[in-house]
N, C-alpha and C positions, 0 to 999 in steps of 0.2 A: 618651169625648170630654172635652174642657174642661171645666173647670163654669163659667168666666167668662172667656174669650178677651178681651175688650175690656180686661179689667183686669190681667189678663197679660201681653198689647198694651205698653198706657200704661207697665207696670212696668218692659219689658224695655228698652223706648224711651226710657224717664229713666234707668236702670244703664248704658246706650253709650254716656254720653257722660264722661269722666274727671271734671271738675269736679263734676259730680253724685253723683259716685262718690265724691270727696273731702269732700263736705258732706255725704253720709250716712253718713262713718267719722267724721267727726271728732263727729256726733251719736250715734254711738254710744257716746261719752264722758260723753255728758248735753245737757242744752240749751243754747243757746248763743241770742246774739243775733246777727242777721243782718250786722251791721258785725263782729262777731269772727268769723264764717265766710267774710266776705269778704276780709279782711285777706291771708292766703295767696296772693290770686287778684291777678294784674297784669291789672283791667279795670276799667273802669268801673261805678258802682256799679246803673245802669240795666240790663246788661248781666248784672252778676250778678244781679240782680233775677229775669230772666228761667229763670235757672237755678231761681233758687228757688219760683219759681210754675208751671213744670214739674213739681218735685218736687211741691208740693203739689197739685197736680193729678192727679198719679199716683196720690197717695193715701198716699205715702212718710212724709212731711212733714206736722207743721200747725202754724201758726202764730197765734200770736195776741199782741194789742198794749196793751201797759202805759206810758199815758204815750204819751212820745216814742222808746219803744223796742218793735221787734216780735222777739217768740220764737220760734226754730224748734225742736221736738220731733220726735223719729221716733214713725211710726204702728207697732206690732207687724203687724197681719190683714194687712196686704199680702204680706208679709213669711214669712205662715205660707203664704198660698198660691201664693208661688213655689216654696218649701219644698217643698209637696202635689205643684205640678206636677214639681218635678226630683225629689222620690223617685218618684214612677210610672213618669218616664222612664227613673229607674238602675235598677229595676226590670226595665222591659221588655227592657233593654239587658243586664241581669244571665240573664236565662231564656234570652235569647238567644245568649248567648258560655256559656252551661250548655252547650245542645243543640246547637253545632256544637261543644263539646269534648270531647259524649257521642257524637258522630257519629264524629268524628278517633279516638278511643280506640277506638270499634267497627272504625272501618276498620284500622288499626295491629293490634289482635286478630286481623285475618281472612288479615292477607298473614304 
């Protein structure tokens, strides 16, 4: 089973939305400040706000404030344990398309 559904939850639920999508790429560049991640985005800056206290609530994200400027950094651990969860899943998925192509190979042998 899972080892943390709820946080796997939150993770998969902040990755579906694009914009979300696009402020954890462009962090993947380094830090950035929250008005330079907004800049791309035709919305309001409350509005992108919301995006970004998603993400850090996920666990993606974390931010912190220097001044009159706040920072947004990417978290790594989240990160590793979607990782954990989708290789168990290719996994499973791997044994699986094994043994119904050890099955087909046996049948094709017998006729």
């Amino acid at each position: 089973m899972e080892k943390h559904p709820e946080q796997l939850n939150g993770i998969f639920q902040a990755l579906a939305d694009p914009t979300r999508r696009a402020v954890i790429a462009r962090l993947g560049k380094g830090p950035a400040s929250i008005s330079d991640l907004a800049k791309p985005f035709d919305m309001a800056l409350p509005s992108f706000m919301k995006h970004i206290h998603f993400l850090e609530d996920s666990g993606l994200i974390r931010t912190h404030k220097e001044g009159r400027v706040r920072t947004c950094a990417l978290e790594k651990k989240p990160f590793a344990a979607v990782e954990s969860w989708l290789s168990a899943q290719r996994a499973l998925w791997e044994a699986r398309t094994d043994r119904l192509e050890q099955f087909v190979t046996t049948l094709s042998n017998k006729e």
